[in-house]
LUMLUMVEX-730607 format. One record per residue (C-alpha): x, y, z; residue in one letter. Coordinates in Angstrom, 3 decimals, padded with zeros to 6 digits. Each point is the difference from the previous one (the first is absolute). Example, Ala and Ser with C-alpha at 12.3 -4.5 7.8 and 13.67 -1.06 7.14 Angstrom:
[[012.300, -004.500, 007.800], "a"]
[[001.370, 003.440, -000.660], "s"]
END
This chain:
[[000.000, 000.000, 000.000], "x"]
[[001.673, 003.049, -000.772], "x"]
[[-000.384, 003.584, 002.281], "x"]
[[-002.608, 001.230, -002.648], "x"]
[[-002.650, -002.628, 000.454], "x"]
[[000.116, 000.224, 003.844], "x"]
[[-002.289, 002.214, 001.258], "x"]
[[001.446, 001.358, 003.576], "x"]
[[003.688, -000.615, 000.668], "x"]
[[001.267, 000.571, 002.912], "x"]
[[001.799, 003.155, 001.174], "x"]
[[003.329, -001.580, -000.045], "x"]
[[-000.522, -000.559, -003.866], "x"]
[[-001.984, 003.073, -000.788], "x"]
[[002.325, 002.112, 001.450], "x"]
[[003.582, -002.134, -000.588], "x"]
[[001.980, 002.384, -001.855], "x"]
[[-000.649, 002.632, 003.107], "x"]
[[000.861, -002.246, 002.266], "x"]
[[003.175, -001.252, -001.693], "x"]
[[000.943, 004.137, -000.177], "x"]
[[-000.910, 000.660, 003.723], "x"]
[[002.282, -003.263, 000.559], "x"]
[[002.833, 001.383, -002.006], "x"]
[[000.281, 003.034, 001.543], "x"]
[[-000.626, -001.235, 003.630], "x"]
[[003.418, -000.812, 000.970], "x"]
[[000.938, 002.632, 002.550], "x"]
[[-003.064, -000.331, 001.664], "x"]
[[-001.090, -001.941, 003.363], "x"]
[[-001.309, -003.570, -000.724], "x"]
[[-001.737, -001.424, 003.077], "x"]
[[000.822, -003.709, -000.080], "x"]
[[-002.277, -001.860, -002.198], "x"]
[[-001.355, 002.875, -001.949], "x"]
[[001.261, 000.077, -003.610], "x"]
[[-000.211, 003.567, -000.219], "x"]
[[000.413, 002.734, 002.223], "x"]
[[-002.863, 002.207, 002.058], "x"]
[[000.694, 003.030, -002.230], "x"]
[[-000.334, -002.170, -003.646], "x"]
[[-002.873, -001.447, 001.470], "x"]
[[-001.444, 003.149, 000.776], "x"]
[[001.393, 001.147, -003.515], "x"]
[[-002.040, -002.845, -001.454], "x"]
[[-003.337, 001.098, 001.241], "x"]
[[000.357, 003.514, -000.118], "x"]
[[001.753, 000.750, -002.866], "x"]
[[003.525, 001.549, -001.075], "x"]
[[000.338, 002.081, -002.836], "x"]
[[003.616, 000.153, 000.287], "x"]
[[-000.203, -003.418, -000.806], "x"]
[[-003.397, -000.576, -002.131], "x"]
[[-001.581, -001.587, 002.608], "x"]
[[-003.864, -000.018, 000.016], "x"]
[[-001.998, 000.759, 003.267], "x"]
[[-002.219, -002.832, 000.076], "x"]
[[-001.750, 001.391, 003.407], "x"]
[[-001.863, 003.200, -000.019], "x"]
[[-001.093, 001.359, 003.295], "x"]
[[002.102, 000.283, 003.461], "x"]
[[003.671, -000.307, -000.418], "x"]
[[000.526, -000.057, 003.540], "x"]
[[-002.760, -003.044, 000.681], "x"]
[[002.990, -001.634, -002.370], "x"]
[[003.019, 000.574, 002.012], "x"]
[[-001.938, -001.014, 003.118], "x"]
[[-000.871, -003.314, -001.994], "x"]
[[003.498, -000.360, -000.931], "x"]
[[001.289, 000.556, 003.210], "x"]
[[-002.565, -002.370, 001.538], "x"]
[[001.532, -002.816, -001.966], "x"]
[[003.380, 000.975, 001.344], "x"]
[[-000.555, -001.274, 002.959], "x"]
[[-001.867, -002.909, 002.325], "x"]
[[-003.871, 001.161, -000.903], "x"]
[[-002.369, -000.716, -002.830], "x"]
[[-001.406, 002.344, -001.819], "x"]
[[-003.882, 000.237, -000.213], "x"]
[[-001.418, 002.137, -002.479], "x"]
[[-003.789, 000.903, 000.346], "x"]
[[-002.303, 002.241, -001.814], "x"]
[[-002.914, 000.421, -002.246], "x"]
[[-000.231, -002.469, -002.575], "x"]
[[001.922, 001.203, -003.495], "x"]
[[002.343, 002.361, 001.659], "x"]
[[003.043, -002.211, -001.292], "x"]
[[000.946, -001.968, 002.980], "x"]
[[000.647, -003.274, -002.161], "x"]
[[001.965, 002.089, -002.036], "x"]
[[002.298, 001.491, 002.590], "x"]
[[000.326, -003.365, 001.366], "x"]
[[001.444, -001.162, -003.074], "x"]
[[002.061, 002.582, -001.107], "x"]
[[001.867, -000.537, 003.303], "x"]
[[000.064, -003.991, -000.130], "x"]
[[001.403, 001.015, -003.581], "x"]
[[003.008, 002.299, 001.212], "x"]
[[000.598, -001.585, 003.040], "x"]
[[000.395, -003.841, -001.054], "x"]
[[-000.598, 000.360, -004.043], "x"]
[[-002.913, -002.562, 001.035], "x"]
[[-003.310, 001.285, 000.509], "x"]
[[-001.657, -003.187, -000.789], "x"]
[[000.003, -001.712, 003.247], "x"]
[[-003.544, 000.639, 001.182], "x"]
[[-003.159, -001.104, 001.982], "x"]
[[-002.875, 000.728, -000.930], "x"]
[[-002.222, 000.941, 003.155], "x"]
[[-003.761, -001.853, -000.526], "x"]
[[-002.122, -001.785, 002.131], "x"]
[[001.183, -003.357, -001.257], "x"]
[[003.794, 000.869, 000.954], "x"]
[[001.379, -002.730, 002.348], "x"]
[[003.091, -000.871, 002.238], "x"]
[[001.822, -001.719, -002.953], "x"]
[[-000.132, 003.139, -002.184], "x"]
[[001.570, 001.927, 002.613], "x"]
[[002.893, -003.134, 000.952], "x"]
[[000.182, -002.786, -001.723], "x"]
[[-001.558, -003.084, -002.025], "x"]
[[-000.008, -003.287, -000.624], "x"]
[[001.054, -001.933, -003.773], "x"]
[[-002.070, -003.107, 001.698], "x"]
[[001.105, -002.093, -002.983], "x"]
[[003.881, 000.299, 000.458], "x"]
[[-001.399, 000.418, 004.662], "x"]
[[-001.560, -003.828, -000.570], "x"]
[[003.000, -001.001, -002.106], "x"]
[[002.977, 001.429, 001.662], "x"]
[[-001.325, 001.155, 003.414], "x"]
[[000.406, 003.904, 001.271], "x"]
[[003.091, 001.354, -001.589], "x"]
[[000.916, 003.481, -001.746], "x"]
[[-000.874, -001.491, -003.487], "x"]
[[-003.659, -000.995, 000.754], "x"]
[[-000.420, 003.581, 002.598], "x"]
[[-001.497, 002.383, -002.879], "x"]
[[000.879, 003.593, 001.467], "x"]
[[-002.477, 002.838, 000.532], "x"]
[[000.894, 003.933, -001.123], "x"]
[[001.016, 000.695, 003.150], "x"]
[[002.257, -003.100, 000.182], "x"]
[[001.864, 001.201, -002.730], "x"]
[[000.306, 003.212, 001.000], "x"]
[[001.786, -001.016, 003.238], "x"]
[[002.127, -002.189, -001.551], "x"]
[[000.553, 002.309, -002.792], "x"]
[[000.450, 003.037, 001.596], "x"]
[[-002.347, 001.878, -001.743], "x"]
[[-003.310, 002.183, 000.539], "x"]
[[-003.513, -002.027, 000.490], "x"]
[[-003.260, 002.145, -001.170], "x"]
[[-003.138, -001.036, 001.937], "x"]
[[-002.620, 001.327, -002.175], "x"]
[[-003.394, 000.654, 002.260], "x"]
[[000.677, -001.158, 003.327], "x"]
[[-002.777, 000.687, 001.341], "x"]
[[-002.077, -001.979, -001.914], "x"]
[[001.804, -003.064, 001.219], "x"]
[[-001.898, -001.777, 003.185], "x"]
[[002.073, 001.344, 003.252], "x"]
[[001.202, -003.241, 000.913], "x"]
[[001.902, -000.170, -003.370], "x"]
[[001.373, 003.821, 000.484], "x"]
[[001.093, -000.993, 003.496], "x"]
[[002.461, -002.914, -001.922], "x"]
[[002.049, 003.072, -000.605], "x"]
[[000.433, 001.406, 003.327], "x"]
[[002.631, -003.030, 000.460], "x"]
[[001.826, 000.565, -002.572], "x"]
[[000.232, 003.721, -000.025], "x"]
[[001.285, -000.414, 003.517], "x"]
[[002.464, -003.118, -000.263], "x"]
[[000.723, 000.437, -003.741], "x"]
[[000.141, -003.577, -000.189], "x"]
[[-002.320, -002.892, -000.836], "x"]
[[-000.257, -003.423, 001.470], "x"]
[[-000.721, -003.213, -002.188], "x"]
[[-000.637, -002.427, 003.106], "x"]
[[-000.141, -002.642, -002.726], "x"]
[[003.602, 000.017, -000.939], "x"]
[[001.593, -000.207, 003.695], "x"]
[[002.928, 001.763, 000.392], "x"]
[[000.352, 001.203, -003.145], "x"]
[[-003.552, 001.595, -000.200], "x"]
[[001.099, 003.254, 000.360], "x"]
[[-000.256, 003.145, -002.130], "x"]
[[002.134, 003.774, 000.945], "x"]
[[-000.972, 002.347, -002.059], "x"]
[[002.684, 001.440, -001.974], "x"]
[[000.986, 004.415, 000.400], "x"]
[[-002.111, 001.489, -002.344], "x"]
[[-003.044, -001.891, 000.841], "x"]
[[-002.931, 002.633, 000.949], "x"]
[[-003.705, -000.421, -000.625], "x"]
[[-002.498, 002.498, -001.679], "x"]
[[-003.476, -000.139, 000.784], "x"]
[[-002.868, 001.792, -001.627], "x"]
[[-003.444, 000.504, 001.928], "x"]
[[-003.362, 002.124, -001.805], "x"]
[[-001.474, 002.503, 002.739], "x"]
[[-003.370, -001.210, -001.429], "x"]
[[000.519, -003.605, 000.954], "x"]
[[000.552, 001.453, 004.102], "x"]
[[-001.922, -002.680, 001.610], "x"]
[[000.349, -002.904, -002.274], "x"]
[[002.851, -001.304, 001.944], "x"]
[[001.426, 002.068, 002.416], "x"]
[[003.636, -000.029, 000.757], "x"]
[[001.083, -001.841, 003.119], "x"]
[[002.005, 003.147, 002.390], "x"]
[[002.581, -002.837, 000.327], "x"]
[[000.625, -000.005, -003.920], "x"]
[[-000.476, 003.986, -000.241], "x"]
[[002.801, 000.851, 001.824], "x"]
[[002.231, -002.189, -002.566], "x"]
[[-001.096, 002.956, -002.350], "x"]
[[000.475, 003.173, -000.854], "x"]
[[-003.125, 001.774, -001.445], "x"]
[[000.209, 002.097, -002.438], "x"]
[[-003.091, 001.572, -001.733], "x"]
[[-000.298, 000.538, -003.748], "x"]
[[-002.526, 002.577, -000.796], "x"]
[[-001.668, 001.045, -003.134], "x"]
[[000.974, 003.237, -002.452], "x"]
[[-000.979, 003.081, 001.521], "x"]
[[001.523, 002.074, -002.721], "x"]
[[-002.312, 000.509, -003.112], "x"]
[[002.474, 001.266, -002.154], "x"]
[[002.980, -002.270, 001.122], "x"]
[[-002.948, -003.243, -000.604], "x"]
[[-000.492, 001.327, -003.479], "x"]
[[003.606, -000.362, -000.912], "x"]
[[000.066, -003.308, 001.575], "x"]
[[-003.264, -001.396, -001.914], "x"]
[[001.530, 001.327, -002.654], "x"]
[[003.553, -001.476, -000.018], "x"]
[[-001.412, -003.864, 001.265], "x"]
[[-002.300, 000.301, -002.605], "x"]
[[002.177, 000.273, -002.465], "x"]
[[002.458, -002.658, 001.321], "x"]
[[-003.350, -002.428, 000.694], "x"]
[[-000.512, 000.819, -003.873], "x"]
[[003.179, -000.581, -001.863], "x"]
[[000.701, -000.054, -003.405], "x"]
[[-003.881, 001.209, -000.392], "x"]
[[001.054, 003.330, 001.885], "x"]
[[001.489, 001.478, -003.389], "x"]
[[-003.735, -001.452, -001.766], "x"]
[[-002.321, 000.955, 002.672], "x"]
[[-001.014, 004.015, 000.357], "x"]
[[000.228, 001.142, 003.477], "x"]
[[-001.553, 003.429, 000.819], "x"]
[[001.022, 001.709, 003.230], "x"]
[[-003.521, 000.848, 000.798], "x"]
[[-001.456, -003.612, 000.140], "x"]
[[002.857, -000.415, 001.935], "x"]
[[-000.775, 002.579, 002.439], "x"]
[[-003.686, -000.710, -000.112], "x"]
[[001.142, -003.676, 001.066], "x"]
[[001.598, 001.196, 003.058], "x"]
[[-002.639, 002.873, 001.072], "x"]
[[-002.622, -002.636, 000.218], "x"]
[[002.076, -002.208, 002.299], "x"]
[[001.642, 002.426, 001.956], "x"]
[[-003.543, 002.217, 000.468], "x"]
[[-001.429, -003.732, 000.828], "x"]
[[002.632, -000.892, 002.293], "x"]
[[-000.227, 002.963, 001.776], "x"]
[[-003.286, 000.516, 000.111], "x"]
[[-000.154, 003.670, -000.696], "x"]
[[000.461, 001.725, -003.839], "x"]
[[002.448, 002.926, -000.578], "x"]
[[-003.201, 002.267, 000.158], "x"]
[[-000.537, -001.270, 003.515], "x"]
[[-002.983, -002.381, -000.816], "x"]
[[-000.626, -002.658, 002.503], "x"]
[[-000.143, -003.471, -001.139], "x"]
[[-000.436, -003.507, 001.598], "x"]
[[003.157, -002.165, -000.387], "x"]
[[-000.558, -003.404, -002.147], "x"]
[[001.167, -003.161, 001.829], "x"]
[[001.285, -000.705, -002.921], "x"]
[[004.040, 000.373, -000.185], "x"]
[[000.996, 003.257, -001.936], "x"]
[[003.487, -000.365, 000.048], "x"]
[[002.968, 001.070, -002.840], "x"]
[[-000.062, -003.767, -001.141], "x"]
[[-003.630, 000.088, -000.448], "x"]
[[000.853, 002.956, -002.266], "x"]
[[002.352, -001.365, -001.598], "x"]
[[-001.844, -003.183, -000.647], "x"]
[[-003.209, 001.993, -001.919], "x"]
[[002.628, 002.476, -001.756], "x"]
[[001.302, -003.237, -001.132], "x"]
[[-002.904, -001.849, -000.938], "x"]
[[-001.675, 003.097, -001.826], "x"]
[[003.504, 000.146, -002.014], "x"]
[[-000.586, -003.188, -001.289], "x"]
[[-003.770, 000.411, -000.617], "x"]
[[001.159, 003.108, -002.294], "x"]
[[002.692, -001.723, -001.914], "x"]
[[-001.903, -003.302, -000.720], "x"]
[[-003.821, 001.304, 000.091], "x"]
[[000.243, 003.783, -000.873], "x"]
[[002.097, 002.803, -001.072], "x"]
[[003.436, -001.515, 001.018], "x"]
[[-000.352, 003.075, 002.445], "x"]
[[-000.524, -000.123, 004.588], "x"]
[[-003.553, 001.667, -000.088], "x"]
[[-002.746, 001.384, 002.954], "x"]
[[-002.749, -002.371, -001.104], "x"]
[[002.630, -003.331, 000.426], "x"]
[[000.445, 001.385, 003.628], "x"]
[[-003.549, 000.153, 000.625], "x"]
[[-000.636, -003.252, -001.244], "x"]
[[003.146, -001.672, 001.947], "x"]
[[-000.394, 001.981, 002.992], "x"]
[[-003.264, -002.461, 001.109], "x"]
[[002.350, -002.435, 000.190], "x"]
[[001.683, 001.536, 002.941], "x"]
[[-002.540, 001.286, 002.060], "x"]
[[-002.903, -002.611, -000.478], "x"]
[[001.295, -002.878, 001.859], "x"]
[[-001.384, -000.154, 003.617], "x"]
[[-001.840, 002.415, 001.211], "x"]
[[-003.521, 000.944, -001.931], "x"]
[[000.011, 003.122, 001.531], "x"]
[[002.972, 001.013, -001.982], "x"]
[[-001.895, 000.047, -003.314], "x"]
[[-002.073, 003.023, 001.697], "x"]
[[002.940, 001.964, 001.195], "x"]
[[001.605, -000.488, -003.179], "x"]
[[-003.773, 000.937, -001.394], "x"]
[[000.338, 003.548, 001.953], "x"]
[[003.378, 001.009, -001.134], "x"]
[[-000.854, -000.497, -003.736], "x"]
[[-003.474, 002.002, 000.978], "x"]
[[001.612, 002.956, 002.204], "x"]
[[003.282, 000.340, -001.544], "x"]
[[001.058, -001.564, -003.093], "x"]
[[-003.203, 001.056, -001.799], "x"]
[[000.795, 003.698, 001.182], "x"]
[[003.576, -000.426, -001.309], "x"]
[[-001.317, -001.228, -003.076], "x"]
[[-001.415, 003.048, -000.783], "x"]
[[003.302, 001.640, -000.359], "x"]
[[002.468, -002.383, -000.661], "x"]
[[000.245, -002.713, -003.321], "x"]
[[001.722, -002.292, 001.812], "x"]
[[-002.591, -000.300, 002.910], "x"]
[[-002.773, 000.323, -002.442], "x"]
[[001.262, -003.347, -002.049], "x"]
[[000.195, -001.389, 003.670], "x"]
[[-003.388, 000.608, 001.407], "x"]
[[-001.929, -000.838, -003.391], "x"]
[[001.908, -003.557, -000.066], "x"]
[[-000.603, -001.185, 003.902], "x"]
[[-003.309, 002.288, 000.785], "x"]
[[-002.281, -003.400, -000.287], "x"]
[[002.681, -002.228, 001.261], "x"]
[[-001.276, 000.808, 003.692], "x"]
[[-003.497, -000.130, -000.005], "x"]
END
């Protein structure tokens, strides 16, 4: 299979030639042991370097960054929590990425998450055949990662049944793992470098709370959504393009859907329009990857279905997507702000207009 025909990669391979440059020209800085790079080219990594055409890959607070980074300096895990879409998997990542150039040993936090995904398995074939040895033990992420060396991502913690989050509190302690099975030789030290980064969604407070014993082997850090309008346009702007590809040179992208994009979720979000209109909040998430994702998906409506151009009637149409998911009630507080102020900015504005005559019926 060759890079084209797979559809994520990982940030290790997206991003290789960066990482080979930050790598080159990290000689004379401080390596903690087990890290390939340094704190600073990690940083570099994630927030950018001109100097040395480095993308930023994480738009909001650069100091919520060096916290994180510091975090995995020393004995703690990191926990970042926030509103869904506010690019905590992606931070995670980027950090596995720089840190161990692995960001691909994960768990995957669900209901259905057991001991063994968090230690160790069983090959029961080669178990019955050859008894308990290291050939038939099949190693979890975190296994690896001790053994390795190497950054763990715990992706939704808290929707993992406490007993299973409390496995942790162990092994964040002791940084070692017993395998009763295999005697004397059933033990595993994690490795320097080894860290874990775990991800938790404010809306999902209650699901599974967090033993105290297990969250005060973390350090919280919360990642919160784009306040700034202007600096969320730029950002909508620049991941669309890079969602898009080669079809960013094809596809017409006017500012002003753009910015009509981002006024709807940030006046949304908010609950309050720049003319000081009150509104009621959706439960729905209105986040910048929510943007991004109906920017995206109205791209692609224009180049296959339309005008090859990003129009205000695709938004309309893609933004039911979004905000009809759980809550009925949505539809009618999405229902008032087309009513009360996107049919009075439609009287001025072509952009608006094109809006409100594609999604006025959507929300009846």
């Amino acid at each position: 299979m060759t890079q084209q025909q797979i559809i994520k990669q990982s940030a290790e391979q997206r991003f290789q030639e960066e990482l080979d440059i930050l790598t080159q020209n990290d000689g004379g800085a401080a390596k903690p042991l087990g890290w390939v790079r340094s704190p600073k080219a990690v940083r570099q990594f994630i927030l950018g370097n001109e100097q040395l055409k480095i993308s930023r890959k994480f738009f909001g607070d650069d100091a919520l960054v060096d916290r994180a980074i510091v975090t995995l300096l020393g004995k703690q895990g990191l926990m970042l929590v926030g509103e869904p879409g506010t690019a905590k998997s992606m931070l995670s990542e980027l950090l596995a990425a720089a840190i161990s150039d692995d960001s691909g040993l994960t768990i995957q936090g669900t209901a259905g998450t057991t001991e063994d995904h968090l230690k160790y398995s069983w090959n029961y074939a080669l178990l019955l055949a050859e008894g308990p040895n290291e050939k038939s033990l099949v190693p979890s992420p975190v296994y690896q990662a001790m053994q390795q060396g190497k950054i763990i991502r715990f992706e939704e913690i808290t929707r993992c049944p406490p007993e299973i989050q409390d496995v942790l509190v162990s092994l964040m302690s002791e940084k070692t793992m017993m395998i009763p099975e295999l005697g004397q030789q059933g033990r595993v030290y994690a490795k320097a470098g080894f860290n874990i980064i775990a991800t938790a969604n404010l809306r999902d407070r209650g699901v599974h709370e967090m033993s105290s014993a297990l969250k005060r082997r973390f350090n919280f850090e919360t990642v919160k959504p784009i306040a700034d309008a202007v600096f969320e346009r730029e950002l909508v702007f620049t991941q669309l393009q890079r969602e898009l590809g080669d079809l960013s040179a094809q596809v017409s992208i006017s500012e002003s859907v753009i910015d009509l994009l981002v006024t709807i979720f940030q006046e949304l979000r908010q609950g309050t329009t720049k003319d000081g209109t009150t509104l009621k909040t959706p439960d729905a998430v209105m986040s910048t990857a929510e943007a991004v994702n109906i920017a995206y998906a109205a791209a692609l409506e224009g180049y296959y279905l339309g005008d090859q151009s990003l129009n205000a009637a695709a938004i309309a149409k893609q933004l039911i997507g979004v905000v009809l998911k759980d809550n009925p009630d949505d539809a009618k507080r999405m229902r008032f702000y087309m009513d009360n102020v996107a049919r009075e900015r439609a009287k001025q504005d072509a952009t608006w207009k094109a809006f409100f005559d594609a999604g006025k019926t959507f929300w009846q």
